[in-house]
C-alpha positions in Angstrom: -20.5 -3.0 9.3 -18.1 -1.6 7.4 -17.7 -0.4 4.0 -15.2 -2.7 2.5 -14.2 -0.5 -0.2 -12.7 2.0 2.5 -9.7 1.7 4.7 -10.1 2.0 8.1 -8.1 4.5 9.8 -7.4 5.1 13.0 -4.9 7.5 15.5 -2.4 6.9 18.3 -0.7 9.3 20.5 2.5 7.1 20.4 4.6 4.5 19.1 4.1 3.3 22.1 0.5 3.2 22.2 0.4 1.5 19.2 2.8 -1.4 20.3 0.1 -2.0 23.1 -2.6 -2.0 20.8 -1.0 -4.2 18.6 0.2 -7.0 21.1 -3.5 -7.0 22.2 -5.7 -6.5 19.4 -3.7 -7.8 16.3 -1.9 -11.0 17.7 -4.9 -13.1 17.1 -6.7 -15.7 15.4 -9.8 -14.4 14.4 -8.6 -13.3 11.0 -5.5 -14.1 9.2 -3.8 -10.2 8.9 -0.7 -9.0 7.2 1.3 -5.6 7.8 2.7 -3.4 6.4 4.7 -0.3 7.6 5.1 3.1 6.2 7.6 5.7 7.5 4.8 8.6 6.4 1.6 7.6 6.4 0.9 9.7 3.3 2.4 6.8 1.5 -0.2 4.8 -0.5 0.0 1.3 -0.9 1.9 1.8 -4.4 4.4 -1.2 -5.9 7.6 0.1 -7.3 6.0 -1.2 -10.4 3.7 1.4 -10.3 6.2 4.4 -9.3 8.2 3.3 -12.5 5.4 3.7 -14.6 4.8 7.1 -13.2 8.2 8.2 -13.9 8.0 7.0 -17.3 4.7 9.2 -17.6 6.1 11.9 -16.2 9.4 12.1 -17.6 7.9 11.1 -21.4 4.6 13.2 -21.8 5.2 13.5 -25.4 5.1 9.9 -26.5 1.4 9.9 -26.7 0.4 6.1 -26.0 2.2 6.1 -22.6 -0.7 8.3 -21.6 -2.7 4.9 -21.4 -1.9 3.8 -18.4 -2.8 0.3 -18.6 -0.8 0.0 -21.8 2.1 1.4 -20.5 2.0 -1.0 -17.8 1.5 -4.0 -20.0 5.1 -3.1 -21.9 6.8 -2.2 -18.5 5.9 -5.6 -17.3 7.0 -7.6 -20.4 10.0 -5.6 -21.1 11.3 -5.9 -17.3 10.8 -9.6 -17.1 12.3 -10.3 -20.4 15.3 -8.1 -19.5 16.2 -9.0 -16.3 16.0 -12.9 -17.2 18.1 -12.2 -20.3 20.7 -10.4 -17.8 20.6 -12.6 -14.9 21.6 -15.7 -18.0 24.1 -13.5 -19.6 25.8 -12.7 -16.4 25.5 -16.1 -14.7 23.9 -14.9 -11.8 21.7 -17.7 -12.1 21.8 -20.6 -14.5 18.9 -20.4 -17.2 17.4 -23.6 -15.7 17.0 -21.9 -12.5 16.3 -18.5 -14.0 13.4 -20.7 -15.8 11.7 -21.8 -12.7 11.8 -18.9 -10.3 9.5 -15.8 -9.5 11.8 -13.0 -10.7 9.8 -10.5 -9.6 9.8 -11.8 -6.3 13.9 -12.4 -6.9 14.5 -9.3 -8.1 12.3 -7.5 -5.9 15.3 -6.8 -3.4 17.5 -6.1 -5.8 15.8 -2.9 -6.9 13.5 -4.2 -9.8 10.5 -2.7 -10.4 8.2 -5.2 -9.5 3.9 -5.7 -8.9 4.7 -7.1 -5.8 3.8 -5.1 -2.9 5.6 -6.6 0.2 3.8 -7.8 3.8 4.5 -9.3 6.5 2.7 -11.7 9.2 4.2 -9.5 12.1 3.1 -6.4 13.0 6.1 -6.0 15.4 8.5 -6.6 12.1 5.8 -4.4 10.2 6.5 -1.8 12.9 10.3 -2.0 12.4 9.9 -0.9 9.1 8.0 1.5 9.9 10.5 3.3 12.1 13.5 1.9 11.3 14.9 5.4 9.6 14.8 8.7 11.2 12.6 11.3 9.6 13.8 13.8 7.2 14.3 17.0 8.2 10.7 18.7 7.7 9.0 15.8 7.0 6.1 16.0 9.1 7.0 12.5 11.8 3.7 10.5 11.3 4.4 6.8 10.7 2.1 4.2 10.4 1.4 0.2 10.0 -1.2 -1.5 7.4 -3.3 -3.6 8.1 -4.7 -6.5 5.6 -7.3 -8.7 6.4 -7.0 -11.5 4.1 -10.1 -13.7 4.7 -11.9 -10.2 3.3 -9.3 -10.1 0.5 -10.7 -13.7 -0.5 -14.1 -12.3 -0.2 -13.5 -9.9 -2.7 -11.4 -11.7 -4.9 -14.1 -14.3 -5.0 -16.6 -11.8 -5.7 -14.8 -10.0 -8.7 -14.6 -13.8 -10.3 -17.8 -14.2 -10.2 -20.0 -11.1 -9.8 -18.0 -8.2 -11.2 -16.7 -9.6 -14.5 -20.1 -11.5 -15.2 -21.7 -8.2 -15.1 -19.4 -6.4 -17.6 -18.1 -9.8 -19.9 -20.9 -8.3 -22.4 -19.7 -4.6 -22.3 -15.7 -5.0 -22.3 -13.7 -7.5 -24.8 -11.6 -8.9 -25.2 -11.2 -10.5 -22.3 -7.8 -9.6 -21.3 -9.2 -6.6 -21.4 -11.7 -7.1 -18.9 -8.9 -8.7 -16.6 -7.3 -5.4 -16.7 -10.1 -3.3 -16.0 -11.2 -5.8 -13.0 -8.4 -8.1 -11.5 -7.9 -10.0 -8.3 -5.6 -8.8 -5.8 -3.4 -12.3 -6.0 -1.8 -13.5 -2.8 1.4 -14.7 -3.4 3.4 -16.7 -0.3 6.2 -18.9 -2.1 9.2 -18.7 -1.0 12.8 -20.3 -2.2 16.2 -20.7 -1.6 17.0 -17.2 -3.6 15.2 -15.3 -1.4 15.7 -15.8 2.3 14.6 -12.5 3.3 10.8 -13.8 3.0 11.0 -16.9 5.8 13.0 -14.3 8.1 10.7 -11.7 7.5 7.2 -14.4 7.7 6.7 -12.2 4.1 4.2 -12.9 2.0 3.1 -10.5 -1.4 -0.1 -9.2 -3.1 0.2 -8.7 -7.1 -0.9 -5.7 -8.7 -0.8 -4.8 -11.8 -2.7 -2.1 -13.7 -3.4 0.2 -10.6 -1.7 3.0 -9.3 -2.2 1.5 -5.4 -4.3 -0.9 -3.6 -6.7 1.7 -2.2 -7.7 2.6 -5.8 -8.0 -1.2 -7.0 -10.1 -1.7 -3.7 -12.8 0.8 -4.2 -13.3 0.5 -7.9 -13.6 -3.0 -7.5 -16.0 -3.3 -4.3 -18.2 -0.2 -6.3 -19.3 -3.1 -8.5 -20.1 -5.5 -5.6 -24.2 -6.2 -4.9 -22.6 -6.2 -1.0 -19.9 -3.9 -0.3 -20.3 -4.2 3.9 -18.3 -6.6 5.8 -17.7 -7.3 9.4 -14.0 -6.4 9.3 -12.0 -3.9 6.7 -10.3 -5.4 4.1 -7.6 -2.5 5.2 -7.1 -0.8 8.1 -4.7 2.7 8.3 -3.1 2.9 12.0 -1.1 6.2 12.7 1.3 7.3 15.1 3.5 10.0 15.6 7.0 9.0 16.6 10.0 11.7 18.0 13.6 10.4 17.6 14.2 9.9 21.2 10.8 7.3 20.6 12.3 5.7 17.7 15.4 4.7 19.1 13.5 3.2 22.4 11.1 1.6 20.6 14.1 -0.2 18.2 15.8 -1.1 21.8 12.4 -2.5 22.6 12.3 -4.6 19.2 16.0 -5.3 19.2 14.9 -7.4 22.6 12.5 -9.5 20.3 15.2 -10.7 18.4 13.7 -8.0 15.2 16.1 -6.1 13.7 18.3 -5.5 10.6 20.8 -8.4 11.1 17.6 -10.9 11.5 15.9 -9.5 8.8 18.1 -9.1 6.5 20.2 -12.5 6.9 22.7 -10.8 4.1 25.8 -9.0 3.8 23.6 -5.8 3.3 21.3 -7.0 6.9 24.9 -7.1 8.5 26.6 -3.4 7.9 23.1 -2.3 8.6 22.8 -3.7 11.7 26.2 -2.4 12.6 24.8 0.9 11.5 21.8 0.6 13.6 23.6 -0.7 16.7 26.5 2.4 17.0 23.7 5.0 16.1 21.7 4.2 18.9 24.6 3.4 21.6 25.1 7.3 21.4 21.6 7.6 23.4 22.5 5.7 26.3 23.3 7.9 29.3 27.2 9.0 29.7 27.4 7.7 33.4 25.6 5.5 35.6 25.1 5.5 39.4 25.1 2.4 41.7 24.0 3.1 44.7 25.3 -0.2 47.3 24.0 -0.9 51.3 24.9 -3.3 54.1 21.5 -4.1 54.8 
């Protein structure tokens, strides 16, 4: 059993290891798993939401209400949605009745908006690609690695936070926006639309959060409050692998053969120069001659 407040984490040798492991272990249907990769696996599972906040902290420590976090949050959110709708109607990007209808934090995700969206995918071959598709900076210790979500556990535990978790506390925390705060769901969020292609090429889906710095810490705070914390399968799962440049660019070859890459995942102008990017950066590793060696037999 395992504790479902706890990611699982686990070590590869390679990149290529992991690509094994992955075509035999995670292409299944036992669960329904998302991915997510990380070009350091120090990285936490942290919306860009959540970074802004930080920044705002960090860069503002004398305005002393910004030292509640959950606050803080609560403005950011507001003031970002109002803003960005108000722009995208001023510049007419979008027309209001459009602007109206959409998720624009999902819209404006890809556009460099600080959202609390936290992007997956349904691949762990495109997860992968994210993974590795920049080389390391120099120093930067070169451990990558792909997330793993389980979301029939993430059910489980949103179920259980509706109704075990906030029952417990409805009498102690008010009001009860409050209490949603202190103990939300992790949502699951799969729409997609016509503004944001990126999603069907990438089989994308998002989880929401809020008021916590990453998933991890939402997670275990959450399942510390549940009667039964154990579960057959994670609810996360850590894989790490180290990858050398000369792996990298074999392993995008490899990928580049399943039809994954920046041009297909990014079906944009920005997908285009960064597949053209991609492609001339790794034609500089293919060998400068080649032998051909020809018989009568």
């Amino acid at each position: 059993m395992y504790d479902l407040g706890m990611p699982d984490e686990r070590n590869f040798q390679s990149v290529t290891e992991f690509f094994d492991y992955a075509s035999e272990k995670l292409i299944t249907r036992d669960y329904d798993y998302g991915f997510r990769g990380h070009a350091n696996s120090g990285w936490q599972l942290e919306t860009t939401l959540s970074r802004f906040v930080n920044e705002i902290q960090l860069n503002y420590p004398e305005r002393g209400g910004y030292n509640d976090r959950e606050l803080l949050t609560k403005l950011c959110l507001q003031r970002l949605h109002e803003e960005f709708g108000n722009n995208l109607i001023t510049n007419k990007d979008l027309p209001q009745d459009r602007v109206e209808k959409i998720d624009l934090w999902q819209y404006g995700q890809h556009f460099g908006l600080p959202s609390p969206l936290l992007d997956w995918t349904h691949s762990p071959f495109i997860a992968l690609f994210f993974a590795i598709s920049e080389s390391a900076k120099k120093n930067e210790e070169n451990i990558r690695c792909v997330w793993v979500i389980n979301l029939n556990m993430l059910a489980h535990v949103n179920d259980q936070v509706i109704n075990e978790v906030r029952p417990k506390f409805e009498n102690k925390i008010s009001p009860e926006s409050v209490l949603y705060q202190q103990f939300p769901t992790s949502e699951i969020v799969r729409e997609s639309n016509e503004n944001n292609r990126r999603i069907a090429f990438q089989q994308g889906f998002f989880t929401k959060h809020e008021y916590y710095k990453s998933l991890e810490i939402w997670l275990k705070r959450v399942v510390d409050e549940m009667t039964f914390g154990k579960g057959d399968s994670p609810v996360l799962r850590k894989l790490n692998f180290p990858c050398s440049e000369r792996e990298r660019v074999s392993m995008l070859d490899r990928l580049d053969k399943m039809n994954i890459n920046n041009r297909t995942l990014f079906p944009d102008i920005f997908g285009s120069v960064r597949g053209a990017v991609d492609t001339v950066y790794r034609s500089f590793q293919a060998p400068k001659f080649r032998g051909f060696t020809f018989s009568q037999d």
